[in-house]
SERO-4910 file (N, C-alpha, C, O; in steps of 0.05 Angstrom, whole numbers):
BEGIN
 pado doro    nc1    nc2    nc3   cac1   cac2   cac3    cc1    cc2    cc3    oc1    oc2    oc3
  Unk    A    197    -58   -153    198    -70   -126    203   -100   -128    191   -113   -144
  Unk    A    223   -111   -112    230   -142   -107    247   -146    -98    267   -132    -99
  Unk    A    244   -174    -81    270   -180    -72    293   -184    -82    301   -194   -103
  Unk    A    307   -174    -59    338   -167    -75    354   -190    -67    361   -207    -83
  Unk    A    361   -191    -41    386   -201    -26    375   -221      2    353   -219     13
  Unk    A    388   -232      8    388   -249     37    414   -256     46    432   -260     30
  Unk    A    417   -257     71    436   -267     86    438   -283    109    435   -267    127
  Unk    A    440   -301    117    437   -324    142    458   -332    157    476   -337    141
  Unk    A    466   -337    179    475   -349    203    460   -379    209    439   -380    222
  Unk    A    471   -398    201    456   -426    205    475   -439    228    474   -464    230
  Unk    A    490   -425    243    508   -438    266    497   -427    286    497   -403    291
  Unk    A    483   -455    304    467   -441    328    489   -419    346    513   -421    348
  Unk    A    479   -405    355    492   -382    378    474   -368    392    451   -366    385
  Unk    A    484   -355    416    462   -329    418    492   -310    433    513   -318    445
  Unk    A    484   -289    426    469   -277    398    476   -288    379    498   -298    376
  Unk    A    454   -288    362    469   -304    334    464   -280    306    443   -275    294
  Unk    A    494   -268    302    492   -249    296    489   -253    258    501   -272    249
  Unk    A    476   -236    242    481   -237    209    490   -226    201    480   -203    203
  Unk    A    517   -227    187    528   -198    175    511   -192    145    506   -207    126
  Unk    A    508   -170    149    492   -158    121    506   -135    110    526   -123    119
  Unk    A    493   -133     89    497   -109     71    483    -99     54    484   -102     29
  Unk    A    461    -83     73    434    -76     52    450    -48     37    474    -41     40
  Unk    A    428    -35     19    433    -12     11    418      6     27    402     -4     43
  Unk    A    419     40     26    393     57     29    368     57     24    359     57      1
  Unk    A    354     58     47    321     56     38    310     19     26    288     14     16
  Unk    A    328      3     31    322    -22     33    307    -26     53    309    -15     74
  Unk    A    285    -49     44    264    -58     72    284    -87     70    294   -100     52
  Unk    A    283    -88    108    300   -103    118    269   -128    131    251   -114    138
  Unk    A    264   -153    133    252   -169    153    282   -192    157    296   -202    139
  Unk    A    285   -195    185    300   -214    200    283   -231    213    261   -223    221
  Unk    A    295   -265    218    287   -284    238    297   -292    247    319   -293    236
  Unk    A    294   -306    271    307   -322    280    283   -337    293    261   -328    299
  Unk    A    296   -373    298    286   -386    311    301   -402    331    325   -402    324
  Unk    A    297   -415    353    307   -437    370    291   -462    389    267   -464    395
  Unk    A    306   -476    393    295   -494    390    291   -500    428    301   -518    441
  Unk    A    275   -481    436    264   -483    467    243   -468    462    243   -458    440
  Unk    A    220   -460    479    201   -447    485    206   -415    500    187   -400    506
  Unk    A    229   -410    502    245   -385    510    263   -377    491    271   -390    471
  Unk    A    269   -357    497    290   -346    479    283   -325    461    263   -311    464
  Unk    A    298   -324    441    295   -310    412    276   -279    424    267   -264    407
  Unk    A    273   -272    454    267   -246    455    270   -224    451    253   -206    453
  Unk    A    304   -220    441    325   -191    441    327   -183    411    336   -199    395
  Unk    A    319   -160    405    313   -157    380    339   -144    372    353   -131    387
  Unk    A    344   -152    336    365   -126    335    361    -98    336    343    -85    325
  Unk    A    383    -88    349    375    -58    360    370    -39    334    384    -39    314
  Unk    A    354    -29    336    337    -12    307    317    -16    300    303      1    290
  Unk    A    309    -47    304    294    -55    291    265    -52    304    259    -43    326
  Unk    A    245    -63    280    215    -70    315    204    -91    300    201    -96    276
  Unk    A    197   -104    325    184   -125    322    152   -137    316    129   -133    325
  Unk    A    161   -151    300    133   -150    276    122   -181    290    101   -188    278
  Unk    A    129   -199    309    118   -229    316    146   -237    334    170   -231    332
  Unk    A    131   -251    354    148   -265    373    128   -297    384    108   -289    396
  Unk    A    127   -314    384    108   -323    393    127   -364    397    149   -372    388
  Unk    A    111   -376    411    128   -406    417    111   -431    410     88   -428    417
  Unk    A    118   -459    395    101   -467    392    115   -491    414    139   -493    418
  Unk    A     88   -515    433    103   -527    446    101   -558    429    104   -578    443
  Unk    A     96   -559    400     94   -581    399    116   -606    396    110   -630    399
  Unk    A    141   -598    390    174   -599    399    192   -581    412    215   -587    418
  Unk    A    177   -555    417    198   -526    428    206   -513    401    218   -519    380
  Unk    A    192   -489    413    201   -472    385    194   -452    389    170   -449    394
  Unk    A    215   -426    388    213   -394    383    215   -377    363    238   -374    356
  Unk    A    200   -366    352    193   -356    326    201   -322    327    184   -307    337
  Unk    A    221   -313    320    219   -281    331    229   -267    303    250   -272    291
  Unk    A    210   -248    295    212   -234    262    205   -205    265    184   -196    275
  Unk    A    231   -188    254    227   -160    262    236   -147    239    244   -161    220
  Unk    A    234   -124    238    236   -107    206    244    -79    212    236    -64    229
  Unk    A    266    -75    187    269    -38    197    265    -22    155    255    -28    133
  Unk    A    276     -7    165    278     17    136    309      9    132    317     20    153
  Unk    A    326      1    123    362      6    122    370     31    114    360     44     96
  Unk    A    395     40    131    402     66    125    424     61    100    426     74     80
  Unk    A    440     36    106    455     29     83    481     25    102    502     14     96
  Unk    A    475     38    127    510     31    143    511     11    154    534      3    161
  Unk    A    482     -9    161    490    -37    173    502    -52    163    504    -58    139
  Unk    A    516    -65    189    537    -90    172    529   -118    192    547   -135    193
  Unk    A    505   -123    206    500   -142    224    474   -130    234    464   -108    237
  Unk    A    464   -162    237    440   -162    258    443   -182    280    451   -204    273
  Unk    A    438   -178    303    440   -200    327    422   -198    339    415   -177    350
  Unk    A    406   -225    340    388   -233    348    399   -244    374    421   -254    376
  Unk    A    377   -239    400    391   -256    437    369   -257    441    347   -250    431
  Unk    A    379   -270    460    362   -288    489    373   -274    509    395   -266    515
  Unk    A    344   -272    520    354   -267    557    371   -285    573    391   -277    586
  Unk    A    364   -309    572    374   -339    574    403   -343    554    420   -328    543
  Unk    A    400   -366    556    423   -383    535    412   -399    512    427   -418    506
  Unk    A    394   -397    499    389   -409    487    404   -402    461    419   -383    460
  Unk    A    400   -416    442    422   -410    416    398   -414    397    377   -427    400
  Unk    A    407   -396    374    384   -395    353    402   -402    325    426   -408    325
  Unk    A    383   -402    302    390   -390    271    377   -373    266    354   -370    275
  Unk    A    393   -350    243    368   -325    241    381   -314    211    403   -321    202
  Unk    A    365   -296    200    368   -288    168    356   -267    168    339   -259    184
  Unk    A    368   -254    141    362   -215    130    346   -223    120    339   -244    129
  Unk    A    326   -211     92    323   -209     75    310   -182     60    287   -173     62
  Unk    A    328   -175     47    323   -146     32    308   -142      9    306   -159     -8
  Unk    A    295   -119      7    270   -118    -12    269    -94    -17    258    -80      0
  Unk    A    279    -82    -42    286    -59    -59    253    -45    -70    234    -58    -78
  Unk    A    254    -21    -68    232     -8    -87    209    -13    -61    190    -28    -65
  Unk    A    212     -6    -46    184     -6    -23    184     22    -12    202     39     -8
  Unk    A    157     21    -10    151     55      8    166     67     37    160     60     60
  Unk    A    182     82     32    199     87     54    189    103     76    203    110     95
  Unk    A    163    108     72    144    126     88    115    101    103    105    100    126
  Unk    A    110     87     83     86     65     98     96     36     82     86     25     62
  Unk    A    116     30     95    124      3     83    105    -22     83    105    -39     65
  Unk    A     92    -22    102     72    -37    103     50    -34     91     47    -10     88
  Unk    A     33    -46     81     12    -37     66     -6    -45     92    -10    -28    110
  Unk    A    -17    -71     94    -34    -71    124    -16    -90    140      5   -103    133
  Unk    A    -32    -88    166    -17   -102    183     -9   -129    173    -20   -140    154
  Unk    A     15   -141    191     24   -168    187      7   -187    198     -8   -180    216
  Unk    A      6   -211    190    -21   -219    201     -5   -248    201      2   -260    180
  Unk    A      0   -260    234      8   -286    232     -6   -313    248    -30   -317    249
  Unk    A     18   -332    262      1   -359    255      8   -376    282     31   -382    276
  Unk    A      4   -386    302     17   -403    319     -5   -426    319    -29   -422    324
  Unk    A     11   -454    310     -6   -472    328     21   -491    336     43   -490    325
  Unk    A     13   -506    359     31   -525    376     15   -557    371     12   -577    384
  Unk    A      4   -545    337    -12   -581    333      2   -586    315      6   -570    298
  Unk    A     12   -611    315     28   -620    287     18   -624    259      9   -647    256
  Unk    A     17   -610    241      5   -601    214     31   -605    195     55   -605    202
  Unk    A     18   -610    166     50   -604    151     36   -572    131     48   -563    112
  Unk    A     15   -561    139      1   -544    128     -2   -521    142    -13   -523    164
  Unk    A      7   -496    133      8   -475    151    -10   -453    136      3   -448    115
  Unk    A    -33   -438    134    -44   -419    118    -53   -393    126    -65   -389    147
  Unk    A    -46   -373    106    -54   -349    127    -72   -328    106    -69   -328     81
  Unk    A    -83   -316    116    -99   -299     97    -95   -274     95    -72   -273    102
  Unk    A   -100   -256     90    -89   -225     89    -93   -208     63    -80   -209     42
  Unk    A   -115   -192     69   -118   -169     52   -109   -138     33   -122   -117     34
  Unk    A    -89   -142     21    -77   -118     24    -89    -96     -4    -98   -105    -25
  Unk    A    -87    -68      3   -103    -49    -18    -87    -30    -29    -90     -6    -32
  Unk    A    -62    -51    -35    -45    -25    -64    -36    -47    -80    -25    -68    -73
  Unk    A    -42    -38   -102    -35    -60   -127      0    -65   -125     16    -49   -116
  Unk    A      3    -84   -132     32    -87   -130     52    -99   -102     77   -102   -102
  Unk    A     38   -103    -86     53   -111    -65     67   -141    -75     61   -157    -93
  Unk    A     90   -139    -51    104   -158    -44    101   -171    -21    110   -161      0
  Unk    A     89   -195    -22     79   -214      7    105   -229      9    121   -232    -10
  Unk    A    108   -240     35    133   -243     45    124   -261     65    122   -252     88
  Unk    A    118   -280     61    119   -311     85    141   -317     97    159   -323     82
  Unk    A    146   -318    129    169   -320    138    152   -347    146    127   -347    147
  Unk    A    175   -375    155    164   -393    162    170   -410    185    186   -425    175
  Unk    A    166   -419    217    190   -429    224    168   -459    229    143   -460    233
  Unk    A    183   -476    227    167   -506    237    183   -528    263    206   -538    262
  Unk    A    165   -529    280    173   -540    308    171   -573    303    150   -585    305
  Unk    A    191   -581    298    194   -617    290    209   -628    301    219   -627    323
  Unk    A    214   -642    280    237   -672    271    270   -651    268    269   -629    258
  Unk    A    291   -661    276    315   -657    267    333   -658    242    356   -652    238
  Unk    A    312   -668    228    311   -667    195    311   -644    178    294   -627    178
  Unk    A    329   -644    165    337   -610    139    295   -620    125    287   -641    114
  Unk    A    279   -591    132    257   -596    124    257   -582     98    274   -564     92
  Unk    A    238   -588     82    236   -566     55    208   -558     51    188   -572     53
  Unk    A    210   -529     42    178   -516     48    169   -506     14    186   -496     -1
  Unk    A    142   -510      8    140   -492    -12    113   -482    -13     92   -494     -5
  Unk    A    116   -458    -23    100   -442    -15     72   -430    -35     76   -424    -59
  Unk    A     54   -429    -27     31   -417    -57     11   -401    -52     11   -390    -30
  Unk    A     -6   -396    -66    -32   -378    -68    -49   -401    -60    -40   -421    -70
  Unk    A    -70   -407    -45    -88   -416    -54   -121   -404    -57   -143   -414    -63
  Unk    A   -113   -378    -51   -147   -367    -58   -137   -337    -58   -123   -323    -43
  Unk    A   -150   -331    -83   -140   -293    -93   -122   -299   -115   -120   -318   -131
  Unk    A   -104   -271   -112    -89   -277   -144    -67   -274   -142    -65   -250   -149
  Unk    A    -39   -284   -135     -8   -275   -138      6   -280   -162     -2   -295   -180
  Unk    A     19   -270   -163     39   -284   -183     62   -312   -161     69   -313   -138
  Unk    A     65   -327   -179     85   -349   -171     97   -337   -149    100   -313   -144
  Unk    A    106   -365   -130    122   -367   -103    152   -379   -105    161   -400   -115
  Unk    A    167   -354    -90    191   -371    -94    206   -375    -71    220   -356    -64
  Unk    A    206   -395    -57    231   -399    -43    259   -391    -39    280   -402    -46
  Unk    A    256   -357    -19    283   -351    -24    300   -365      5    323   -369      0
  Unk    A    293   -370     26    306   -385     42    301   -401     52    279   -398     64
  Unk    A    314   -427     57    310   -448     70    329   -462     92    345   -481     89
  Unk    A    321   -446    118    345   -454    138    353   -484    151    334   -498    144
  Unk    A    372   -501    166    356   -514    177    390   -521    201    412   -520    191
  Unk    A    386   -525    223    412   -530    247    398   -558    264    386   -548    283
  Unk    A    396   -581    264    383   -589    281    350   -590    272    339   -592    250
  Unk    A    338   -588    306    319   -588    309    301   -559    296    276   -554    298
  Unk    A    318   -546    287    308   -515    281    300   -508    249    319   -506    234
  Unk    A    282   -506    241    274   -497    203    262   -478    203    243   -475    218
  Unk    A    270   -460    187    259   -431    186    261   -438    154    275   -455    143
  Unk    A    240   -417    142    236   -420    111    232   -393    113    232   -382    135
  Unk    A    229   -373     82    219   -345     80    222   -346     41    240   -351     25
  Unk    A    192   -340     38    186   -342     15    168   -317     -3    151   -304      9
  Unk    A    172   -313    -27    154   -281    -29    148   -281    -62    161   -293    -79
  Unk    A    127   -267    -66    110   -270    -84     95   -247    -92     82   -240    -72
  Unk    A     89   -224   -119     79   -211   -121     48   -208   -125     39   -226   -140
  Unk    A     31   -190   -116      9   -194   -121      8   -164   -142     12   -141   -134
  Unk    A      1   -172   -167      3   -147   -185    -26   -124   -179    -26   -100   -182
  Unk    A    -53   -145   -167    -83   -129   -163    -84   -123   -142    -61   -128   -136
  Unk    A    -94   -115   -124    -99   -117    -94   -117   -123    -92   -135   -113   -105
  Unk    A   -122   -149    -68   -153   -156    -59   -138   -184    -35   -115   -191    -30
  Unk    A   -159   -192    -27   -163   -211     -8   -141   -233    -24   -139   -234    -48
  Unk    A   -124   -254     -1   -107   -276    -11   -110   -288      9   -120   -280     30
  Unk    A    -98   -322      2    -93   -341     26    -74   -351     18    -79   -367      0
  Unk    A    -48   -347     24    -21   -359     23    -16   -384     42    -27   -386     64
  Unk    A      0   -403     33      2   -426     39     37   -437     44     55   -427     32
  Unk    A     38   -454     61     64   -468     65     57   -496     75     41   -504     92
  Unk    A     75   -510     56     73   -541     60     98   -553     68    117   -546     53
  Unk    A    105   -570     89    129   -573     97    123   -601    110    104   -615    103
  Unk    A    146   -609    134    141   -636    151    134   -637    170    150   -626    184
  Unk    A    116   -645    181     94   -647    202    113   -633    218    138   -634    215
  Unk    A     96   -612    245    106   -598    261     81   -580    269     61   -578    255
  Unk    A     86   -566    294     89   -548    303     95   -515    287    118   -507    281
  Unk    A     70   -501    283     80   -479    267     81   -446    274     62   -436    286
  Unk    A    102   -433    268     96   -411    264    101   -394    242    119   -397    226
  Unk    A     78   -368    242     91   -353    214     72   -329    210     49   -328    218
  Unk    A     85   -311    196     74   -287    195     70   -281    162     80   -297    146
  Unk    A     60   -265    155     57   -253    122     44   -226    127     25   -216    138
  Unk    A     78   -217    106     74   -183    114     58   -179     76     60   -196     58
  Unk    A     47   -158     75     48   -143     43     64   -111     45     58    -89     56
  Unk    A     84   -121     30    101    -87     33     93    -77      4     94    -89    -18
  Unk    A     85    -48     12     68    -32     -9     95    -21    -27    116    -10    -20
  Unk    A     86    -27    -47    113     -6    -66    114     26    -69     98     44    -65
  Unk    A    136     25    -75    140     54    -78    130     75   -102    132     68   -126
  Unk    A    122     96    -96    105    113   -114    125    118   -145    148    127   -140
  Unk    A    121    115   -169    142    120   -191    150    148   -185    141    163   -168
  Unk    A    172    152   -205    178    174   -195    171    192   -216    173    188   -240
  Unk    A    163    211   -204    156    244   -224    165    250   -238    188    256   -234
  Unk    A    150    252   -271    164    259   -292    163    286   -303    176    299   -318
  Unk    A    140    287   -285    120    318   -294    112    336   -271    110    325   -249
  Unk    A    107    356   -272     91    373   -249     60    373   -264     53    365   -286
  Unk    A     46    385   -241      7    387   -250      2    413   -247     20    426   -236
  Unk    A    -25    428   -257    -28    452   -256    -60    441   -253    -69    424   -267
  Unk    A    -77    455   -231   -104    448   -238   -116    484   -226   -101    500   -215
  Unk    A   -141    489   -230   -153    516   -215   -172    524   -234   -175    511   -255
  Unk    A   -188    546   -230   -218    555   -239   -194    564   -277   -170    569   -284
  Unk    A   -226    560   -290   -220    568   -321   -235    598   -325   -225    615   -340
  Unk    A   -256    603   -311   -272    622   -307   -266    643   -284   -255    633   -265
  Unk    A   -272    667   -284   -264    684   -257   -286    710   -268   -294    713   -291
  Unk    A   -291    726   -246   -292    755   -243   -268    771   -244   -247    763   -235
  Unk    A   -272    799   -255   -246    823   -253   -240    827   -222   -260    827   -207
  Unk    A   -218    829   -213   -205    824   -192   -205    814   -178   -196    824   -157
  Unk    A   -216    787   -178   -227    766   -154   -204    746   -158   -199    737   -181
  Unk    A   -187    737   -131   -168    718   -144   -178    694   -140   -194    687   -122
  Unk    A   -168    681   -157   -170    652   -153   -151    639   -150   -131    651   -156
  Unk    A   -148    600   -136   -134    596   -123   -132    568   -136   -151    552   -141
  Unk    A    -99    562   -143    -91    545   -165    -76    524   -148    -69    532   -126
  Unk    A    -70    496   -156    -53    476   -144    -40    463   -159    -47    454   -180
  Unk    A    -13    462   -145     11    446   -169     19    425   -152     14    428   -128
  Unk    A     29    405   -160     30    386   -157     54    369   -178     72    380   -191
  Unk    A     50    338   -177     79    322   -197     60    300   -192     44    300   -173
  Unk    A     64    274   -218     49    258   -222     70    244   -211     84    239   -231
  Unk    A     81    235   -193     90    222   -179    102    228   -161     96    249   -151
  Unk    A    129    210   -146    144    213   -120    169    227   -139    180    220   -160
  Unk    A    171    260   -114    183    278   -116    210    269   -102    208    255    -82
  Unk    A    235    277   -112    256    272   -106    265    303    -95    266    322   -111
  Unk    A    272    305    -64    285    330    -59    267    353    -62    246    343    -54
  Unk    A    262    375    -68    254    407    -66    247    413   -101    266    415   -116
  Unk    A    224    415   -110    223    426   -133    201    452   -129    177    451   -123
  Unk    A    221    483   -138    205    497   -139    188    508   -162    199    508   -183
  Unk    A    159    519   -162    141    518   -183    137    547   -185    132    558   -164
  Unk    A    137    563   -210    141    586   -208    115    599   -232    120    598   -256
  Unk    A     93    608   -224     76    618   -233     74    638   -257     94    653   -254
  Unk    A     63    646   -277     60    665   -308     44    666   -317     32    644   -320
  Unk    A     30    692   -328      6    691   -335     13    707   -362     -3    721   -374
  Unk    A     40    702   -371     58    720   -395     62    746   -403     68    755   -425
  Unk    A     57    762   -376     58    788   -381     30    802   -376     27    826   -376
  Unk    A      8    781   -370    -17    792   -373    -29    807   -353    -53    810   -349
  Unk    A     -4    819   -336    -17    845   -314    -23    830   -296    -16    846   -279
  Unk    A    -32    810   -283    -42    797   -260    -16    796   -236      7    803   -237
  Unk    A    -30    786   -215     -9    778   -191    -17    760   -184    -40    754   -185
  Unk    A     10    739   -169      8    718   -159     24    716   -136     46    725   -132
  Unk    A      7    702   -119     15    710    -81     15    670    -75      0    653    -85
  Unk    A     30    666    -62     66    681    -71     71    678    -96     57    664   -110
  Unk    A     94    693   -106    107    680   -125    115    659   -134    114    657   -159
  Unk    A    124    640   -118    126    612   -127    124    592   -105    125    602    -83
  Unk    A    122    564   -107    118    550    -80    137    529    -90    147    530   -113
  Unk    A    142    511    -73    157    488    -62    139    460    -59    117    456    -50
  Unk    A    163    438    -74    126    414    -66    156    395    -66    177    400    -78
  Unk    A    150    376    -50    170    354    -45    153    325    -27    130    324    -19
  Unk    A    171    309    -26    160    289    -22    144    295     10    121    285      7
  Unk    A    145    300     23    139    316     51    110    327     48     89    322     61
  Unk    A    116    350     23     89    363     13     86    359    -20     95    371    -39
  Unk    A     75    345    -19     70    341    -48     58    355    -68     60    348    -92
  Unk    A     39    384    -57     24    392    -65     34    420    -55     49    420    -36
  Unk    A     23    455    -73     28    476    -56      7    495    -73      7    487    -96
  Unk    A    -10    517    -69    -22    530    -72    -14    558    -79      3    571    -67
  Unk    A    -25    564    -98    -23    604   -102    -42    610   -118    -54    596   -135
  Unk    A    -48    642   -109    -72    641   -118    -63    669   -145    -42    681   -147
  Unk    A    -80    670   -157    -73    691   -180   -103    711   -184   -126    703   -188
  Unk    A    -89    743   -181   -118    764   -192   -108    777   -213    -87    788   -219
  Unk    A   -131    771   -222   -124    789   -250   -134    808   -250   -154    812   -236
  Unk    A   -124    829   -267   -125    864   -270   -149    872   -282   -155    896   -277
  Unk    A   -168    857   -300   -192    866   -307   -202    842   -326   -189    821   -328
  Unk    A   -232    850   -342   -236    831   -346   -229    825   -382   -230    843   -398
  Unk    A   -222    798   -390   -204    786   -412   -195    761   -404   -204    748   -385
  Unk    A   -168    751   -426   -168    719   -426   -135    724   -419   -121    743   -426
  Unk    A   -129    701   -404   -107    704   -391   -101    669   -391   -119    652   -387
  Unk    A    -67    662   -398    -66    642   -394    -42    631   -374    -19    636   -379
  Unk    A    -50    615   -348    -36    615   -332    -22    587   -334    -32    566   -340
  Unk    A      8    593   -328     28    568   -332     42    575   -312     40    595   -298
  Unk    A     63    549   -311     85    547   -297    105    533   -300    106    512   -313
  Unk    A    127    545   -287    151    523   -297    174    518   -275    179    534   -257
  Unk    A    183    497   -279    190    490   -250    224    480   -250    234    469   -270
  Unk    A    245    484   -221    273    476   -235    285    453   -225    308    453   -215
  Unk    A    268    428   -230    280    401   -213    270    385   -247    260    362   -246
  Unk    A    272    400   -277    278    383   -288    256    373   -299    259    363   -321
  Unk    A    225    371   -285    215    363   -295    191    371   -321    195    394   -330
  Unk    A    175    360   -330    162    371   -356    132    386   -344    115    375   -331
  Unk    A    132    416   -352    114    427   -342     76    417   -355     72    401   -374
  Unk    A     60    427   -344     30    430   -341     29    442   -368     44    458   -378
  Unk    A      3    428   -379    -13    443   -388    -22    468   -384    -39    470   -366
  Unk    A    -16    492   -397    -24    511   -383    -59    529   -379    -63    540   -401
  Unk    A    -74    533   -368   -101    537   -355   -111    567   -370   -102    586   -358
  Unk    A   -123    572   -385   -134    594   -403   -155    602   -382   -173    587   -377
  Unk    A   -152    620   -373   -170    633   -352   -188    657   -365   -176    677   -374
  Unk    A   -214    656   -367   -233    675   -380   -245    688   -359   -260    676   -343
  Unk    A   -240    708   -358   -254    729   -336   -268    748   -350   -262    756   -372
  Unk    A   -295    759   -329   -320    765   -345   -324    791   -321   -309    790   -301
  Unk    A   -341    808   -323   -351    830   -304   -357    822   -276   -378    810   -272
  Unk    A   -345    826   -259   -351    833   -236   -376    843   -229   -377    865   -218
  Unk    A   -398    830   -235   -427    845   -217   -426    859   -196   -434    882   -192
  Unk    A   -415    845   -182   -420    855   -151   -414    886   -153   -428    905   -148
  Unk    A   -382    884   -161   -370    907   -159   -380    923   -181   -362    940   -183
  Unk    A   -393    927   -195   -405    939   -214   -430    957   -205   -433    980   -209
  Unk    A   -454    932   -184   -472    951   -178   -467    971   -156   -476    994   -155
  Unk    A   -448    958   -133   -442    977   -117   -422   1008   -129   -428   1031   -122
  Unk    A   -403   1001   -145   -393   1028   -159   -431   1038   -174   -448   1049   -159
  Unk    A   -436   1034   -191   -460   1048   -198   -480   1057   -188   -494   1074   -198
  Unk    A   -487   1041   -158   -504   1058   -130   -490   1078   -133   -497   1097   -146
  Unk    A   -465   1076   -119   -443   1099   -110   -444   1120   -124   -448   1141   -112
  Unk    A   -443   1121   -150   -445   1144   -172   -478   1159   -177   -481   1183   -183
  Unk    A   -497   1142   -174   -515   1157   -175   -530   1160   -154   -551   1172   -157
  Unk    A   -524   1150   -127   -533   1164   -103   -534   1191    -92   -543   1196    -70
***
């Protein structure tokens, strides 16, 4: 997981459109800012909006939204209801969960007091995320420069991947891995202003499956079935079906085979065996990957069914 790509429009407009070119399953965050207390409301279409908010301490609209990329966009346009004119930017981020991109919510920042210090805190609970400070600062008409850090918890280094600036308008967006998960306070230092800003953690994506799993009872009674689960030690690509054997050893298995994919990761069958002895149950599966350990199943007398047949006979 990391950032890949960015793209920017630094010529005020509205719409002020970005041409991009993510790939499939790219996590997309866009911004835009302008330099009034309106504006920057109209999101690009697809997208949703993750912060909108105004600071009044020079005029400033802060608007940051995020999608999944299918891979066919070629633009984002950010509007106003109004006329106001903005700057606005992509930025793409490869290897993220295409099912909960977010790890926790985005958690951001408005003040309309002039600070050159912006800090935000945010918890996130999967090792490996990618935090992503978008930055915009309400000032001076001066090209500002922002840099960005940890100051409480644990990241790895901050890097400055953009630094906008048209005028009265500075948008920054900066990102940093946290390899542990736990509590952080990320930081931005810039020129006095007016601030806004958000910090997302996008959870990475599960490795991918090298293997399938086999787990279920080692022990059983004569004809009592028991009930087994397969599984893949990671993210399943597409349909892999898992097909049950006990090598000939007379048993049945209902169903015959199951299906586990990213959707269902997991599928169940259960297996009875024909009497009591040692039976070893495996499986093997046709998406390629390396099968289970296979489960030595020891089955022993059936009590139950023992005293009731032996009532039965000498009643």
């Amino acid at each position: 997981m990391a950032y890949k790509n960015s793209w920017t429009n630094s010529t005020p407009a509205d719409p002020c459109t970005v041409t991009i070119a993510p790939d499939a399953d790219d996590f997309l965050i866009g911004w835009a800012i302008t330099d009034s207390t309106s504006g920057g409301d109209e999101d690009p279409s697809g997208w949703t909006r993750a912060f909108r908010d105004s600071s009044t301490f020079d005029n400033a609209v802060l608007l940051v939204c995020y999608k999944k990329a299918t891979g066919a966009e070629t633009s984002a346009a950010f509007g106003s209801v109004g006329s106001n004119t903005m700057i606005a930017g992509v930025a793409s981020f490869s290897g993220i969960d295409t099912t909960t991109p977010l790890d926790v919510t985005p958690v951001t920042f408005t003040s309309s007091t002039g600070d050159t210090t912006t800090s935000i805190s945010i918890t996130p609970t999967t090792n490996g995320c990618d935090l992503v400070f978008v930055q915009g600062q309400d000032g001076a008409s001066s090209d500002y420069s922002f840099t960005f850090s940890t100051t409480s918890g644990t990241t790895g280094a901050w890097t400055t991947r953009v630094d906008q600036n048209s005028g009265f308008m500075n948008v920054a967006m900066g990102s940093a891995t946290q390899t542990t998960a736990g509590a952080l306070t990320a930081q931005v230092v810039t020129t006095t202003g007016g601030r806004l800003g958000i910090l997302f953690a996008l959870r990475p994506a599960s490795a991918a499956a090298t293997a399938t799993t086999l787990s279920g009872p080692t022990v059983g009674m004569a004809n009592i079935p028991g009930t087994y689960t397969v599984g893949a030690n990671g993210a399943i690509t597409g349909t892999v079906t898992v097909t049950p054997s006990d090598g000939g050893g007379g048993g049945t298995f209902s169903p015959t085979s199951v299906d586990i994919s990213s959707g269902s990761p997991t599928a169940t069958f259960t297996y009875t065996n024909p009497t009591i002895g040692s039976y070893t149950i495996s499986t093997t599966n046709n998406g390629g990957l390396s099968n289970p350990s296979s489960i030595v199943l020891a089955v022993g007398v059936n009590l139950v069914s023992q005293v009731l047949t032996t009532g039965l006979r000498y009643s």
